[in-house]
Backbone as CSV, one residue per row, in Angstrom:
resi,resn,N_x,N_y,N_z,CA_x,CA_y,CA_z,C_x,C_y,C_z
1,UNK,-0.490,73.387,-40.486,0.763,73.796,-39.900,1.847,72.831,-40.385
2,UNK,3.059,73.316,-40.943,4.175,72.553,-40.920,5.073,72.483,-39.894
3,UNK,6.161,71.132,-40.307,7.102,71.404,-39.228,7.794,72.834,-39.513
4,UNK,8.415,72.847,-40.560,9.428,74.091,-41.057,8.440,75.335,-39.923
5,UNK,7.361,75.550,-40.234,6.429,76.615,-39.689,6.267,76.789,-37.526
6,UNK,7.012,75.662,-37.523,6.742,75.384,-36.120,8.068,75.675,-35.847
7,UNK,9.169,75.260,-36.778,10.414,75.186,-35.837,10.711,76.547,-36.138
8,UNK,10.551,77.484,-37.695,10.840,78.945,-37.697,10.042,79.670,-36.201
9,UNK,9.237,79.499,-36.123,8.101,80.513,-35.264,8.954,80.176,-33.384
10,UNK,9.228,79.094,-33.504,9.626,78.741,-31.809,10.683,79.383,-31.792
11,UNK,11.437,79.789,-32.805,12.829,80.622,-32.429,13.652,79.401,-31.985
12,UNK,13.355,78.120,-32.608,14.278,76.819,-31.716,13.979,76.139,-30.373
13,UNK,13.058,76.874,-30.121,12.878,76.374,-28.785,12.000,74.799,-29.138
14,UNK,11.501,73.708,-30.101,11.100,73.347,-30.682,12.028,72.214,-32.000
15,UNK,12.314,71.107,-31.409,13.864,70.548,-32.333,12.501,69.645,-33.228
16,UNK,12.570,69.529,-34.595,11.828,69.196,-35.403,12.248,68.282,-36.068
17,UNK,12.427,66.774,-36.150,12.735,65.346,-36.493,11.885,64.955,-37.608
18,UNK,11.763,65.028,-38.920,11.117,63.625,-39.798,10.916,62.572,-39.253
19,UNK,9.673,61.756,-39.616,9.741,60.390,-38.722,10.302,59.631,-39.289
20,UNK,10.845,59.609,-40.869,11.920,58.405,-41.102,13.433,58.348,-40.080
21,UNK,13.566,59.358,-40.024,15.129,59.319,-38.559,15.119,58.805,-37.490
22,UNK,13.474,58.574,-37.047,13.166,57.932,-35.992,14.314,58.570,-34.795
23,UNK,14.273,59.614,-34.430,15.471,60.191,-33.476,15.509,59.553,-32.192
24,UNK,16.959,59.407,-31.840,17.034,58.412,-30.650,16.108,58.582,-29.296
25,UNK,15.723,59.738,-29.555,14.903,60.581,-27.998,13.570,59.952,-28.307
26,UNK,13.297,59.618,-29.570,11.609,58.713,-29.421,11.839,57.854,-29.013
27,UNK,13.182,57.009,-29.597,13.142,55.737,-29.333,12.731,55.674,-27.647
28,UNK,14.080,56.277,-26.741,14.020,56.752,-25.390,12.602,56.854,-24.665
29,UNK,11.802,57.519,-25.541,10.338,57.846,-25.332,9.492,56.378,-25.258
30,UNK,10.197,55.276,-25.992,9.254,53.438,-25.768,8.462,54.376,-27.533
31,UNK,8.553,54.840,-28.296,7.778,54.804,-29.363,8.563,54.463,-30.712
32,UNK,8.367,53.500,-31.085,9.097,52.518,-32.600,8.670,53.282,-33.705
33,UNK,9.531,53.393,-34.459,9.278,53.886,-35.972,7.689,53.758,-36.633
34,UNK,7.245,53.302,-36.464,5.637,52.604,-36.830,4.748,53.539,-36.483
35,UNK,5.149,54.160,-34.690,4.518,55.130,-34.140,4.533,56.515,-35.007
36,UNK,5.837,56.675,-35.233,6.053,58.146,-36.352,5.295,58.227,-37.109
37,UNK,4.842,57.332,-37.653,4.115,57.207,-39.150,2.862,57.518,-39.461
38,UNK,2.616,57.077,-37.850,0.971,58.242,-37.870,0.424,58.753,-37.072
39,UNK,1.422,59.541,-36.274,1.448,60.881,-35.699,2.111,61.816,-35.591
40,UNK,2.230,62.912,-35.072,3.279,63.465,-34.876,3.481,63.715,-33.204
41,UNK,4.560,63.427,-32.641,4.903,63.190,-31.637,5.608,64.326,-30.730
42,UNK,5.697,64.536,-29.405,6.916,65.355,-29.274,7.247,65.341,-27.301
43,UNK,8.286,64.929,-26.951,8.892,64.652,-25.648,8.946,66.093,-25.188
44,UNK,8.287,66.774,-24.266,8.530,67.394,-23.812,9.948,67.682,-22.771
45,UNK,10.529,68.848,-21.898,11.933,68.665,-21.691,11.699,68.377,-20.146
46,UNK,10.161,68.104,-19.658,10.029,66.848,-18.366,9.864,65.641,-18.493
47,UNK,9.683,65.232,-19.888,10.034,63.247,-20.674,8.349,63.319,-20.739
48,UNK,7.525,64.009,-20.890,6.327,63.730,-21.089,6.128,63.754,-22.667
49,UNK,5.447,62.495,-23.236,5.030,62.155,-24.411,3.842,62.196,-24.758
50,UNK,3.404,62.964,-25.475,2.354,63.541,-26.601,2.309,63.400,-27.942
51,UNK,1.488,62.902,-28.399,0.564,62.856,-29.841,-0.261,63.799,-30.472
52,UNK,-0.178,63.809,-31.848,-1.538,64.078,-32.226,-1.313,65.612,-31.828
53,UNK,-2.793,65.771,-31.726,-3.337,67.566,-31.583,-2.721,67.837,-30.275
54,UNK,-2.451,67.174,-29.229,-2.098,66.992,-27.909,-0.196,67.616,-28.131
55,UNK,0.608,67.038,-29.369,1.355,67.149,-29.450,1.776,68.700,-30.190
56,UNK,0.587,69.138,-30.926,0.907,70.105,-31.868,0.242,71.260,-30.302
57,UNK,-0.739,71.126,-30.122,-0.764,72.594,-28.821,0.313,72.293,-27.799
58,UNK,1.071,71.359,-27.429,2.717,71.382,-26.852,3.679,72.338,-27.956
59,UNK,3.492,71.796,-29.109,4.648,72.855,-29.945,4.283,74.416,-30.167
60,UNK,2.847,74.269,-29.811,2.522,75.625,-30.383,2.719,76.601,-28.931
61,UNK,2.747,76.322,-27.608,3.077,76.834,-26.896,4.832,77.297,-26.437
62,UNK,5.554,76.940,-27.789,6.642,77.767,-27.619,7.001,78.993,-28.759
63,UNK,5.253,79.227,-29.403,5.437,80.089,-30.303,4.501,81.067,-29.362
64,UNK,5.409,82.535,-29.427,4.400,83.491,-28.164,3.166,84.162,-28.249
65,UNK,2.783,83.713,-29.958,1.625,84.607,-30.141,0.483,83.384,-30.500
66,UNK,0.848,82.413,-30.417,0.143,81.117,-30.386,-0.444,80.837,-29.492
67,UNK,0.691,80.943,-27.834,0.211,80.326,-26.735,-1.394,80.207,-25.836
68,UNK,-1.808,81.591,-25.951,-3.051,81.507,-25.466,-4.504,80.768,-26.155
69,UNK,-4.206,80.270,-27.735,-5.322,79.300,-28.703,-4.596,77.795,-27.580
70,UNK,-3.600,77.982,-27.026,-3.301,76.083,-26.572,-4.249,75.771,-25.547
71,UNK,-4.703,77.296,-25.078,-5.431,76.727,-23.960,-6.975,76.203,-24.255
72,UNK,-7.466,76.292,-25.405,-8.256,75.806,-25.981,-8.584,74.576,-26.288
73,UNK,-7.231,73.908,-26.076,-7.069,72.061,-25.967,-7.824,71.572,-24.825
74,UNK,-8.062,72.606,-23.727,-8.563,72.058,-22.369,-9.463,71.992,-22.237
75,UNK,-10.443,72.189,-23.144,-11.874,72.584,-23.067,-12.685,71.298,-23.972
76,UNK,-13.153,70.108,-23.097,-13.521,68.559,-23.550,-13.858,69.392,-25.125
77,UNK,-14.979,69.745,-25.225,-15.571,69.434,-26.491,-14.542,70.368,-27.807
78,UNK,-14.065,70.648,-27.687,-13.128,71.310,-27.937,-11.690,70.402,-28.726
79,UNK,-11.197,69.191,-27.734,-9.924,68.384,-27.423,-10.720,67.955,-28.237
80,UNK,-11.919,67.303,-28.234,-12.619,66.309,-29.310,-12.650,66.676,-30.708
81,UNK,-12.717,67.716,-30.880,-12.760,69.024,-32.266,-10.981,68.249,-32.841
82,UNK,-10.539,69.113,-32.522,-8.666,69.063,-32.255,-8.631,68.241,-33.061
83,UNK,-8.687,66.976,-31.911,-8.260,65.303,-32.409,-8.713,65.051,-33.067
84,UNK,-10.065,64.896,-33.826,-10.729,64.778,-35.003,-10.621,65.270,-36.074
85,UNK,-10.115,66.822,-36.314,-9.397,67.382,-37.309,-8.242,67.254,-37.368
86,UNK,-7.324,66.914,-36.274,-5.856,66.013,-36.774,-6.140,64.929,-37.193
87,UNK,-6.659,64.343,-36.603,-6.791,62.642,-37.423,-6.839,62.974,-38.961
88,UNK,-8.179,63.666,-39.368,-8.279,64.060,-41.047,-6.965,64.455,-41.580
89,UNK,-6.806,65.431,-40.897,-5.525,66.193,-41.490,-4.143,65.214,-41.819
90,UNK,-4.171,64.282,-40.782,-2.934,63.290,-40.751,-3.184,62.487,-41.655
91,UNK,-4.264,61.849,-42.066,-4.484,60.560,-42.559,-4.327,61.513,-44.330
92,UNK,-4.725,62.484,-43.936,-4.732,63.368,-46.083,-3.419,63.993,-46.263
93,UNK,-2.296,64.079,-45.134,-1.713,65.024,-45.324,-0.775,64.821,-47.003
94,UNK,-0.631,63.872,-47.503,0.261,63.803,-48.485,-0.811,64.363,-49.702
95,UNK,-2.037,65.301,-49.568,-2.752,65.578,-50.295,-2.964,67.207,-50.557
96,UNK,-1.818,67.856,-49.258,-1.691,69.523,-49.148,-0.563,69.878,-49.720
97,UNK,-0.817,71.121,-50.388,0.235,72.180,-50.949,1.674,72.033,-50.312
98,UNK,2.288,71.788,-50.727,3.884,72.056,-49.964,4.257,70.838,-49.580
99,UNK,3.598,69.925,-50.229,4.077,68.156,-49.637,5.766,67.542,-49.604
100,UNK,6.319,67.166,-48.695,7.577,66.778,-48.784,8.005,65.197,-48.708
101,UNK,8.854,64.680,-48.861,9.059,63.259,-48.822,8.324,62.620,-47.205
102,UNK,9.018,63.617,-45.936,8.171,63.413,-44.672,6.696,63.416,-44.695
103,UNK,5.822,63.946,-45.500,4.511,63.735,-45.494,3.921,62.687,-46.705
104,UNK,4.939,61.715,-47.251,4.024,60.820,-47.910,3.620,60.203,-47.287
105,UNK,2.417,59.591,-47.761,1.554,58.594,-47.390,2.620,57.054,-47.167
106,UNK,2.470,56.302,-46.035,3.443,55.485,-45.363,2.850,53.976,-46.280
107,UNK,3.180,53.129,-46.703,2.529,51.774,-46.937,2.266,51.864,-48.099
């Protein structure tokens, strides 16, 4: 999933930041530029902060034909699945089709 793919599909409901901008609302959130770098993050609009796969079934529940796979995050062995294939996915991402300056590899 991309951002571009998340913020087209939410209809906006979904504001989509690069982590070099470090946007003032993370900062707000207590998470430093460092944090961006290897995850993807997102403040929900009750100030609740999420990571990771945790963060992507938050975005994917403002896309309407998405919403019912989020509930699939709730299910332990499942959340363990998730997070383990984000981790891969995060740590290779500067290694997929469609790579942009936001997905190089940091360091």
């Amino acid at each position: 999933m991309t951002a571009r793919w998340v913020a087209a599909w939410s209809l906006g409901r979904v504001e989509i930041q690069p982590w070099q901008s470090a946007p003032p609302r993370m900062a707000e959130a207590g998470l430093s530029p460092a944090d961006t770098t290897v995850e993807v993050w997102i403040v929900t609009p009750q100030g609740e902060v999420k990571g990771g796969a945790a963060a992507i079934n938050e975005a994917l529940r403002s896309v309407a034909w998405a919403r019912p796979f989020t509930s699939l995050y709730q299910i332990p062995v499942l959340r363990q699945l998730e997070d383990l294939v984000y981790r891969w996915v995060a740590r290779n991402r500067y290694r997929f089709p469609g790579v942009t300056p936001a997905c190089e590899e940091v360091g």
